[in-house]
C-alpha positions as CSV (number, residue, x, y, z in Angstrom):
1,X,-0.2,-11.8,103.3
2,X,-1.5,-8.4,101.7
3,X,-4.2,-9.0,99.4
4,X,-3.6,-6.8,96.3
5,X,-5.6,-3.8,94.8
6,X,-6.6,-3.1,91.2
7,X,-6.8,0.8,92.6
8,X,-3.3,1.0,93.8
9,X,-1.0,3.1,92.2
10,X,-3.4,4.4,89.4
11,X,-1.0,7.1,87.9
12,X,2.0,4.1,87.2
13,X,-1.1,2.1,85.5
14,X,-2.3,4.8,82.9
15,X,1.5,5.4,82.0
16,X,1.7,1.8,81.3
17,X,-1.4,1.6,79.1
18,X,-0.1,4.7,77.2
19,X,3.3,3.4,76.5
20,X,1.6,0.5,75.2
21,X,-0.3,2.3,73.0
22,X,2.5,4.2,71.6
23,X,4.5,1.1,71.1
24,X,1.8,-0.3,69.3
25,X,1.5,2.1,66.9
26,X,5.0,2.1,66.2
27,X,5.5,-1.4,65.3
28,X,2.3,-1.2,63.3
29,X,4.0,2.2,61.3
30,X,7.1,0.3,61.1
31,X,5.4,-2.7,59.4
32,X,2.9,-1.0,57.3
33,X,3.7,3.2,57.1
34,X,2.2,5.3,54.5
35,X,4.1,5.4,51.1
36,X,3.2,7.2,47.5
37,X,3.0,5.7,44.3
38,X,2.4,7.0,40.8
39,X,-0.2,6.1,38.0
40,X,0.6,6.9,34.8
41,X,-1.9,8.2,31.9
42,X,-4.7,8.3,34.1
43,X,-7.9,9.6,31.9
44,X,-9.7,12.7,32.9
45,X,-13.2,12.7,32.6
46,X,-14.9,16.8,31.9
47,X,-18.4,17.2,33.6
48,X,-20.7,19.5,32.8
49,X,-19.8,20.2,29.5
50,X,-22.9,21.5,28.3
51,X,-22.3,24.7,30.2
52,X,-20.4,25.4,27.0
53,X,-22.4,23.9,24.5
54,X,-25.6,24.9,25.2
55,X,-24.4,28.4,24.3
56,X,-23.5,27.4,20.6
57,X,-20.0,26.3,21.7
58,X,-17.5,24.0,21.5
59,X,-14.5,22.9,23.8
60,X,-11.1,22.0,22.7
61,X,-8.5,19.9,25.1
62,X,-5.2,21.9,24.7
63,X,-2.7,19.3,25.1
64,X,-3.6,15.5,26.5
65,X,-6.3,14.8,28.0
66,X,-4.7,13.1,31.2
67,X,-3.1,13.2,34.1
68,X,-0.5,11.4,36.3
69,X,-1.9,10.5,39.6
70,X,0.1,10.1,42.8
71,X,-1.5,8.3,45.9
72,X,-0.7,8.4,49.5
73,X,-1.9,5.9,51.4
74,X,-0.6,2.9,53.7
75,X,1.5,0.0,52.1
76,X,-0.9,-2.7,52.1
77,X,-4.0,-0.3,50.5
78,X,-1.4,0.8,47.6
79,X,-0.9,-3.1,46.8
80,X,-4.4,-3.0,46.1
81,X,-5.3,0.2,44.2
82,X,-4.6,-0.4,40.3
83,X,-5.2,3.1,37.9
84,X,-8.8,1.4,36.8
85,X,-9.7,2.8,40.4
86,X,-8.6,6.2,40.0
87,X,-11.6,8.7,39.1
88,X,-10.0,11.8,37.4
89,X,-12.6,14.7,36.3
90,X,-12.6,18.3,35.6
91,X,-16.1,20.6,36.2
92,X,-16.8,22.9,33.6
93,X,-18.1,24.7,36.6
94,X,-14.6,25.7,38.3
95,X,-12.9,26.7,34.7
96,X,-11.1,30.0,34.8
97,X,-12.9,31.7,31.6
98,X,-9.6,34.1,31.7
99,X,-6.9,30.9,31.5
100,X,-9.4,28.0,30.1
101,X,-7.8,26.4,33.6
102,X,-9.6,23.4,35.4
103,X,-8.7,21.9,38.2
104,X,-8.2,18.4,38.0
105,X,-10.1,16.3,41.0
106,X,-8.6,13.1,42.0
107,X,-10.7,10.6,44.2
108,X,-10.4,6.9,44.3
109,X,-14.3,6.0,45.6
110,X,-13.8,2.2,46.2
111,X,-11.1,3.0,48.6
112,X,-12.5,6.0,50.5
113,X,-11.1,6.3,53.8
114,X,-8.7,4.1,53.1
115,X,-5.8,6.5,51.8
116,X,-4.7,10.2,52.8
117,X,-4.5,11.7,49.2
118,X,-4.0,11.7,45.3
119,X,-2.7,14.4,43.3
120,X,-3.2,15.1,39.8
121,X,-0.2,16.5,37.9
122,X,-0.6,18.6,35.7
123,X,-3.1,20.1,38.3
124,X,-5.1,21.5,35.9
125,X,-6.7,20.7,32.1
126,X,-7.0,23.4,29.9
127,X,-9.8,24.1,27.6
128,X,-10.1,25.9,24.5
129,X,-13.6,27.4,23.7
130,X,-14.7,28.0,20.0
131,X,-17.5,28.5,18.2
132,X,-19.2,25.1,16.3
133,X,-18.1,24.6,12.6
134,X,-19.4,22.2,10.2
135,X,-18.1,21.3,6.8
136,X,-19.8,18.9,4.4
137,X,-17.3,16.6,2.7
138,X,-18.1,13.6,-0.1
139,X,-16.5,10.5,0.6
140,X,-14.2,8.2,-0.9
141,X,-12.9,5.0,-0.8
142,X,-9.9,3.7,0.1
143,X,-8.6,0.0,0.6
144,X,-6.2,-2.3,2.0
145,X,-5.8,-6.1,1.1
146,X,-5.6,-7.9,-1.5
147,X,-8.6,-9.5,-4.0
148,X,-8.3,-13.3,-4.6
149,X,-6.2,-14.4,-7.3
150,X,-7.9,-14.3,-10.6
151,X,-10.4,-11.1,-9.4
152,X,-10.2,-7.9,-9.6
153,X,-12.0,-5.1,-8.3
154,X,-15.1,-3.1,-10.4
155,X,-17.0,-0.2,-9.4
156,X,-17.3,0.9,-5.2
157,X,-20.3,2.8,-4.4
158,X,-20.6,4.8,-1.1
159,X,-23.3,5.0,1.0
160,X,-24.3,7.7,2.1
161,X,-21.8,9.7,-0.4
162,X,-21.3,13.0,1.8
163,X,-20.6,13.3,5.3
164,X,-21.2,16.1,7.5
165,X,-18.6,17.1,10.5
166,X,-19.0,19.5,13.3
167,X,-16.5,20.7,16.1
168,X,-14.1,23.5,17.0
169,X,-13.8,26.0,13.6
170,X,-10.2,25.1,14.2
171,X,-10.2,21.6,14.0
172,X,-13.1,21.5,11.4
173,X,-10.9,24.1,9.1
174,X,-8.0,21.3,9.1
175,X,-10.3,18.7,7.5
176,X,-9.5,18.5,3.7
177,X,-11.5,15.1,3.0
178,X,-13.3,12.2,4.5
179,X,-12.1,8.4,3.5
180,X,-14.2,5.6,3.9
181,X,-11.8,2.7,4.6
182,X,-12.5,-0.5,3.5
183,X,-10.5,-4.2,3.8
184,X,-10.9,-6.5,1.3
185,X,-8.8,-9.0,1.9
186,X,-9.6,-12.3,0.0
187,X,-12.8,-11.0,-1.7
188,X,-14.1,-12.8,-4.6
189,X,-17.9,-11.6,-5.1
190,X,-19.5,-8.4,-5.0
191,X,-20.0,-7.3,-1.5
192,X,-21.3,-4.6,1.1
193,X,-18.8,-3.5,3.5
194,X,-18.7,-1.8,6.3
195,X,-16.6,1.3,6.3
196,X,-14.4,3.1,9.0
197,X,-14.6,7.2,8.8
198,X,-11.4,8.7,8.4
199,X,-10.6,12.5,8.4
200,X,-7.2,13.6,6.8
201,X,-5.4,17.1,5.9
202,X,-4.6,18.6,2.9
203,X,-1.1,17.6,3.4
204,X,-2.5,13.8,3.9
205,X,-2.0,13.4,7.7
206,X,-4.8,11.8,9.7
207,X,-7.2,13.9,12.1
208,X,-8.0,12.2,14.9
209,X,-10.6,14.6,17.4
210,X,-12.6,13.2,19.8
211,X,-14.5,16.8,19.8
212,X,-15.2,16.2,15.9
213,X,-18.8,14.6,15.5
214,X,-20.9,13.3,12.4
215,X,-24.3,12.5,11.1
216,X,-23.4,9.0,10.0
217,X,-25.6,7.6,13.5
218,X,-25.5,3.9,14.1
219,X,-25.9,2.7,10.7
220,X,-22.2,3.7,9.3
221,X,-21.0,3.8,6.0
222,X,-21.8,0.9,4.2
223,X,-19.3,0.3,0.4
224,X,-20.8,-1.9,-2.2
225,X,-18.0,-3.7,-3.4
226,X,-18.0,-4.7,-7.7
227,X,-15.4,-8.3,-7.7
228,X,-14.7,-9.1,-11.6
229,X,-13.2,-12.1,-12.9
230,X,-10.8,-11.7,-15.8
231,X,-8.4,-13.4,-18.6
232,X,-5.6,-12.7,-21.0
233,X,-7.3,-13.1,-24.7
234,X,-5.4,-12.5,-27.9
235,X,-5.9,-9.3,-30.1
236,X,-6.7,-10.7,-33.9
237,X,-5.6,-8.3,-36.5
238,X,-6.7,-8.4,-40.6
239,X,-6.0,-6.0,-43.3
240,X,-8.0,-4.7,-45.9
241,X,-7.4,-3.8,-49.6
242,X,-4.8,-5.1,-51.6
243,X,-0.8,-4.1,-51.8
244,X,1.0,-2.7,-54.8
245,X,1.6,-5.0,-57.4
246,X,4.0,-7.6,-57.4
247,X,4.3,-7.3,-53.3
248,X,1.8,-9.1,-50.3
249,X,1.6,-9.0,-46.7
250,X,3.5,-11.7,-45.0
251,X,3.1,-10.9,-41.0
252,X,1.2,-9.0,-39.0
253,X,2.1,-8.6,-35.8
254,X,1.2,-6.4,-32.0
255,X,2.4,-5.2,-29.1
256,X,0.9,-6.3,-26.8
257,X,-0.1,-9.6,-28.6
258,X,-2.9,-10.1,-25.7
259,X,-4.6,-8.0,-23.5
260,X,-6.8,-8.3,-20.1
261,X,-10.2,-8.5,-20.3
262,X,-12.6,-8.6,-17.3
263,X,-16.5,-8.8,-17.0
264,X,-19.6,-10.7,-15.2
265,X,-18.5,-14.5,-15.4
266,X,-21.1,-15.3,-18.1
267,X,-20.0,-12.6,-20.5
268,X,-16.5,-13.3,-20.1
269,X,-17.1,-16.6,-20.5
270,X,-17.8,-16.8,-24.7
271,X,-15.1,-14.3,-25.1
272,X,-11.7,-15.9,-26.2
273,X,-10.4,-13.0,-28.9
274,X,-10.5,-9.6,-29.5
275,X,-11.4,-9.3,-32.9
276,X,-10.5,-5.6,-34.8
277,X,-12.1,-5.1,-38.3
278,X,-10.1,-5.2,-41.3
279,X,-10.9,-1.7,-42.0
280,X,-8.5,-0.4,-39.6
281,X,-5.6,-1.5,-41.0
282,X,-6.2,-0.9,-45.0
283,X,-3.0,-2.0,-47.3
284,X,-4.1,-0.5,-51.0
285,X,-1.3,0.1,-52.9
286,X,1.0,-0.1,-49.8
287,X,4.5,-2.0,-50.8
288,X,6.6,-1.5,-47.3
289,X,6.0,-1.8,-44.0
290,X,3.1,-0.3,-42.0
291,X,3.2,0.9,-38.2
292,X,-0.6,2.1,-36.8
293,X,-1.7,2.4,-33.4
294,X,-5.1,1.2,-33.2
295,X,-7.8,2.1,-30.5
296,X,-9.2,-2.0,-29.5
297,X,-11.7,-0.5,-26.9
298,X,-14.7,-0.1,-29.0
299,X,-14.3,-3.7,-30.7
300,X,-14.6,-5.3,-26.8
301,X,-18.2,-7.2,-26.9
302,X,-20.7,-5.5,-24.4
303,X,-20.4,-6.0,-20.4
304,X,-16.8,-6.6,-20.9
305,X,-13.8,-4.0,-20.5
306,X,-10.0,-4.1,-20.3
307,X,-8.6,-4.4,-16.9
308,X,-6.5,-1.8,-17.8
309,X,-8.0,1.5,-18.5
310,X,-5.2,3.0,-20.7
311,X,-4.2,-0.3,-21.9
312,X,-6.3,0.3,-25.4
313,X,-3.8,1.5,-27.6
314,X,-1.9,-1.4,-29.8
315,X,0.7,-1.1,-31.9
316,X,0.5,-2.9,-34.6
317,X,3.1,-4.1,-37.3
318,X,2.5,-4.9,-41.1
319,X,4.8,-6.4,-43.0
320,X,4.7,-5.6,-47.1
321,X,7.3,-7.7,-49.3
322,X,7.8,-8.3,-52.8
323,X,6.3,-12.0,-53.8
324,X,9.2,-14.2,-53.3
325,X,10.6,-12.6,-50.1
326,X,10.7,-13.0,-46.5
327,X,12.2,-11.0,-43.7
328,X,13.4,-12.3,-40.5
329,X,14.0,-10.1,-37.4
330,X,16.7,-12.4,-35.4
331,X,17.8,-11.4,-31.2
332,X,21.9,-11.3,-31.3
333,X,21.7,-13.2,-28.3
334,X,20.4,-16.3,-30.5
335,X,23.7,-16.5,-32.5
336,X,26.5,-18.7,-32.6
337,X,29.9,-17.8,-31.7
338,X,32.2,-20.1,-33.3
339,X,35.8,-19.6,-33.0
340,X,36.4,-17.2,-30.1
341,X,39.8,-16.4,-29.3
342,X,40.3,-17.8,-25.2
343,X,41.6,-14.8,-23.6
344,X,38.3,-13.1,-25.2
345,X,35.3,-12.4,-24.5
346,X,32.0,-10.9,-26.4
347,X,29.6,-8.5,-25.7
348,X,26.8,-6.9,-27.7
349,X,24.0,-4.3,-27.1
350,X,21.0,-5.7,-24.8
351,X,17.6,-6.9,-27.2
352,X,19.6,-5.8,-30.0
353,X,17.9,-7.8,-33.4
354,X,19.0,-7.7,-37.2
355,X,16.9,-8.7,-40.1
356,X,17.4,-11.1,-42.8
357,X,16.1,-11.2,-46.2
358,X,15.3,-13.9,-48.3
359,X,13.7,-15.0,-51.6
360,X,12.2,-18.7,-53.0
361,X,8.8,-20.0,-53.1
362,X,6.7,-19.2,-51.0
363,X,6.2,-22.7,-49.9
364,X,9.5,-22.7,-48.4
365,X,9.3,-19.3,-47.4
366,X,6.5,-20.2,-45.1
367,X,8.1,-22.8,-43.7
368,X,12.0,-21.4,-43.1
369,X,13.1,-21.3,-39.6
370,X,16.5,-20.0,-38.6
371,X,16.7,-20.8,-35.5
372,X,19.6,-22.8,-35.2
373,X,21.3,-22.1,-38.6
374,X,22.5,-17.9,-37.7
375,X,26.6,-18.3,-36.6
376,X,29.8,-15.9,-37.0
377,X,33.1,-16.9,-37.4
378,X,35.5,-15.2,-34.9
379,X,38.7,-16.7,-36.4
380,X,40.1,-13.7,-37.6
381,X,39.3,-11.2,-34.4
382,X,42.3,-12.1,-32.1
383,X,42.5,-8.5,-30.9
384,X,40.3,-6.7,-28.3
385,X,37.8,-4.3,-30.4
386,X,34.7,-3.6,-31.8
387,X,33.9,-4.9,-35.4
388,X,31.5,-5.4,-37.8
389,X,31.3,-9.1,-38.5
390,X,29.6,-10.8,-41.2
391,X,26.9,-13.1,-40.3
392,X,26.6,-16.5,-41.9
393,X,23.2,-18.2,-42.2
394,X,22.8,-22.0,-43.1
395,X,19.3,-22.3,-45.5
396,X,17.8,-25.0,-46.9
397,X,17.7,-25.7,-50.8
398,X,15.6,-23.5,-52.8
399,X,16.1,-20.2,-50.0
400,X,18.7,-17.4,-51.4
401,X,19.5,-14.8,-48.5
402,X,19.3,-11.9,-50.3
403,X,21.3,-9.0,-48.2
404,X,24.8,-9.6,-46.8
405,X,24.5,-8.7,-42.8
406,X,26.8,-8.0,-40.2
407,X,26.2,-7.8,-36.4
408,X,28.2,-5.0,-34.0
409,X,30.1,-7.2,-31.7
410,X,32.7,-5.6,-28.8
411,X,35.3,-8.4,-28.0
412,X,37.4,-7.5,-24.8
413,X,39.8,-9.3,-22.9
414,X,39.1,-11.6,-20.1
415,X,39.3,-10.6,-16.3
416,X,42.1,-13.2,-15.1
417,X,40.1,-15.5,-12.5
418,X,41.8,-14.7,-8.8
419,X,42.0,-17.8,-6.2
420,X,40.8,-16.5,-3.1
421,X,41.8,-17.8,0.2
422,X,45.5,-18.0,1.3
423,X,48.2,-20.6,1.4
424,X,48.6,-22.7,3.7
425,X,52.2,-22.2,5.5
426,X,54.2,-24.7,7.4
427,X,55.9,-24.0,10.8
């Protein structure tokens, strides 16, 4: 028997190992090849930035300020690659200062080695240089939210009140004025609150700049925030002097009958009216009715104020009748329809009123209250129309209605009522 040797046939053996190699690398190709795959809004960082600022200068991104990445790399290493991993930057140093181009470089440094590329699209940022601008703006507040019920809100103070902005002369030229923003939702005592800077236009849209700095530093804006409780009160009216002979004043009434007052909690407190003085509203020799709008802000008591800046201005109502008379200002909408034809219906002017006068003692006169005793009789209005009817008013003994009055009424004929649905058929 021949005893066999490793050395024989040397030229068949490499073959071999080299067609095993090649298979190998097929079947590992087939099971794990190299593939792409695309990361969206990938940030691009810029590097040496101060080769433009330490010339005075500023830089401003045209467009955004990021790229879409695509990788190349085997299967299994693009199952493991996320965009966190993806380092995009542009050097300052390789800018076109014709085009404002940079090149966008694309490495991914926790998996060096480990794919064949990434490219950026667009493959380059462009930058915008400009000369710095500065503006100095004073700030405002603005809010969102709501106070607590039964608050509202005082004074805001701003601190610091002026802010100063720097960046492109372009950008810095488009800011009109600086908001600090506040929420106050739920507030019910004074209190300091931190602020958010916002920049807007003149035509009230938002500038948002990453390029545009301040001098606000780590300590903010800071608005003191003024929380006032408040209450309705009643406005008291007198008169002064005395009417014309034989007449007296007999109501006086305002609009509005109350107002909103607001103050610290322990001046509000021992307020419950709004007192005017009598000299106001003066009645010597006066025998009709008097209209005056009076001014209530400077009769408020000290540390308090209407809630309502423009809400000052009353308008108040005296009424002048001879001794023995009483008028009555009475809503249509209160009278009694008696009598109403069935295929009518009646209609009247919205809040329209009509006044009654009567005489007697002024006992009774004090006392009188029509509110169940006004009624018209519609017997005699069987046709569609608009009429004058005359107005009947039941008074006690001892009251004489002294003017005959009629109410504008529009009577018009009933819509006819429609069944909706279908009938039912048979079949």
């Amino acid at each position: 028997m021949k005893k066999y040797k490793f050395t024989r046939n040397p030229g068949l053996k490499l073959l071999a190992f080299v067609f095993a190699a090649f298979l190998w690398l097929i079947v590992v190709n087939i099971d794990n090849p190299v593939s792409s795959d695309t990361y969206l809004n990938v940030p691009v960082t810029i590097v040496n930035e101060d080769i433009i600022t330490q010339e005075g200068n500023v830089y401003q991104v045209v467009g955004d300020q990021s790229a879409t990445v695509t990788v190349y790399a085997k299967r299994q290493t693009l199952q493991d690659i996320n965009a966190d991993d993806i380092v995009a930057t542009a050097d300052i140093r390789e800018m076109d200062t014709d085009t404002g181009l940079v090149p966008i470089k694309v490495t991914i440094p926790e998996y060096a080695g480990d794919y064949e590329s990434a490219d950026a699209s667009p493959r380059n940022l462009q930058i915008r240089v400009e000369k710095t601008g500065k503006k100095v703006l004073s700030l405002t507040v603005e809010h969102t939210g709501t106070q607590r019920n039964g608050y509202i809100l005082g004074d805001m103070t701003v601190n610091p009140e002026q802010v100063t902005i720097t960046g492109s002369e372009s950008m810095i030229e488009r800011v009109d004025r600086a908001v600090a923003s506040i929420n106050i939702e739920g507030i019910s005592k004074d209190s300091d609150i931190e602020a958010t800077l916002v920049l807007y236009d003149a035509d009230g849209n938002e500038v948002t700049n990453s390029q545009i700095s301040n001098n606000l530093g780590e300590d903010g804006i800071t608005v003191h925030v003024e929380v006032l409780p408040f209450k309705t009160v009643p406005v008291v009216f007198s008169t002064s002097g005395t009417p014309a002979e034989g007449y007296q004043v007999t109501e006086i009434t305002s609009e509005p009958e109350t107002v909103q007052i607001c103050g610290k909690s322990e001046d509000l407190a021992d307020v419950a009216e709004v007192v005017v003085p009598a000299s106001q509203l003066s009645v010597e020799g006066a025998n009709e009715r008097m209209e005056k709008t009076v001014d209530i802000t400077p009769y408020l008591p000290d540390g308090i104020s209407l809630v309502e800046e423009n809400a000052g201005n009353v308008l108040v109502t005296v009424v002048i009748e001879e001794e023995g008379t009483r008028s009555v200002d009475f809503m249509v909408s209160s009278i009694r329809i008696n009598n109403l034809a069935e295929n009518l219906q009646v209609s009247y002017e919205p809040d329209a009123e009509i006044t009654f006068q009567f005489s007697g003692s002024d006992e009774l006169l004090d006392v009188l209250d029509i509110t169940n005793a006004v009624s018209v009789d519609l017997s005699g209005y069987t046709q569609p129309g608009t009429y004058d009817v005359p107005v009947d008013v039941n008074v006690p003994k001892g009251i004489t209605l002294v003017n005959n009055v009629t109410v504008n009424l529009v009577l018009e004929e009933k819509q006819n009522e429609t069944v909706s649905g279908a009938e039912n058929s048979s079949g």
